[in-house]
C-alpha positions as semicolon CSV with decimal commas, in nm:
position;residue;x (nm);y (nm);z (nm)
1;X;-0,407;9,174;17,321
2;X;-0,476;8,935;17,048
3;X;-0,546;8,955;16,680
4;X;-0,784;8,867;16,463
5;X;-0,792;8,588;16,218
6;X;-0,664;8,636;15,915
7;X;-0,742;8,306;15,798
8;X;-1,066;8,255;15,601
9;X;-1,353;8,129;15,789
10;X;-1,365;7,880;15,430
11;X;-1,208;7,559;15,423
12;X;-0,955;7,468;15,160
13;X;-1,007;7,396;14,858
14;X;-0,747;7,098;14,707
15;X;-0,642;7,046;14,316
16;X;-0,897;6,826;14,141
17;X;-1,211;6,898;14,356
18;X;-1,517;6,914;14,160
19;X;-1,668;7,272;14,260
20;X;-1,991;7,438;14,165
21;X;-1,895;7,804;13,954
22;X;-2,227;7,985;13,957
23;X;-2,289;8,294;13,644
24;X;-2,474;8,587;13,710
25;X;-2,813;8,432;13,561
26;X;-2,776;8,168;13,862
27;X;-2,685;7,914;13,678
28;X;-2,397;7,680;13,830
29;X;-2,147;7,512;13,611
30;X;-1,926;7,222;13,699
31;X;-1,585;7,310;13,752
32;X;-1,260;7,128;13,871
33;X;-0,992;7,287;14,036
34;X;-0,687;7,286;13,864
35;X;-0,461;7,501;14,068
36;X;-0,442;7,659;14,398
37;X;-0,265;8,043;14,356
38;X;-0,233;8,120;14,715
39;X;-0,399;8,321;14,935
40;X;-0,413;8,600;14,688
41;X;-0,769;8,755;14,756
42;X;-0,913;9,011;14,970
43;X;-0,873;8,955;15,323
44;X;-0,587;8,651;15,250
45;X;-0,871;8,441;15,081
46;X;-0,786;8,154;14,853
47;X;-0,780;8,197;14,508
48;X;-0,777;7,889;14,255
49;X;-0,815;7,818;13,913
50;X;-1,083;7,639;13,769
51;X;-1,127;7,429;13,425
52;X;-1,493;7,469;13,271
53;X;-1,647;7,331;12,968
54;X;-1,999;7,512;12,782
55;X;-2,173;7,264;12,569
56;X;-2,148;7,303;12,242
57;X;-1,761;7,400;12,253
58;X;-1,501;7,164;12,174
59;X;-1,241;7,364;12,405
60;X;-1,242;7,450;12,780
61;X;-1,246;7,694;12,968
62;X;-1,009;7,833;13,241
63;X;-1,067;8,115;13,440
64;X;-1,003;8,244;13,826
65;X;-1,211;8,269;14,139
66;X;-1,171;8,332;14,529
67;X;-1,360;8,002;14,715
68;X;-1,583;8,207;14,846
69;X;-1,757;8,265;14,509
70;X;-1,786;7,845;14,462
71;X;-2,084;7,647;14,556
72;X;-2,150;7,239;14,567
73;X;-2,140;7,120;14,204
74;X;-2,508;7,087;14,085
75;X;-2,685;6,814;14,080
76;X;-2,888;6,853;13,760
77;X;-2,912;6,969;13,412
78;X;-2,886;7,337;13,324
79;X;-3,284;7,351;13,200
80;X;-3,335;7,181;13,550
81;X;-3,146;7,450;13,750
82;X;-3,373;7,731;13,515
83;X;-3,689;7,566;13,601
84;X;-3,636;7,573;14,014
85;X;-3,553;7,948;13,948
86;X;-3,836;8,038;13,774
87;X;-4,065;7,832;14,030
88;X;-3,909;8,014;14,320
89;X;-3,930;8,346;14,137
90;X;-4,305;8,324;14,098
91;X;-4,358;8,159;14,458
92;X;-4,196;8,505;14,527
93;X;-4,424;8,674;14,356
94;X;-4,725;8,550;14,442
95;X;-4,636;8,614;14,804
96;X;-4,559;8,995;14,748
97;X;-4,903;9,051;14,571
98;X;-5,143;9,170;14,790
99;X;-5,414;8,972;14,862
């Protein structure tokens, strides 16, 4: 009889990848790995540790997340990321309204 997995269907993650660290407003932040803890999380996942910086704030930030929680690092500004949102909200909307 064999056994499942326990191995994450999620690839790696290595020390100094660039990562995208979305917040709950949808936002995604640039983040680089700076440490790989194991494969502390839920199910064996990998956790790591990730270096941020906010604008505005001369420090960074450091905080931890499982890889599944990480996206591709974003591609444009912060008021760019807001503005596809708030188009694909009110494409939503539109198409909910009845006609």
């Amino acid at each position: 009889m064999s056994r499942p997995s326990r191995r994450p269907a999620i690839a790696r993650v290595k020390v100094g990848t660039l990562v995208g660290m979305p917040n709950d407003l949808g936002i995604v932040r640039v983040a680089e790995v700076i440490e790989d803890r194991g494969n502390l999380g839920i199910g064996g996942e990998q956790i790591v540790r990730l270096r941020f910086r906010v604008e505005g704030v001369d420090e960074d930030f450091e905080t931890e997340r499982p890889v599944s929680e990480l996206t591709a690092p974003p591609t444009g500004s912060i008021i760019d990321q807001l503005r596809r949102r708030d188009r694909a909200e009110r494409r939503k909307a539109r198409r909910a309204a009845p006609a």
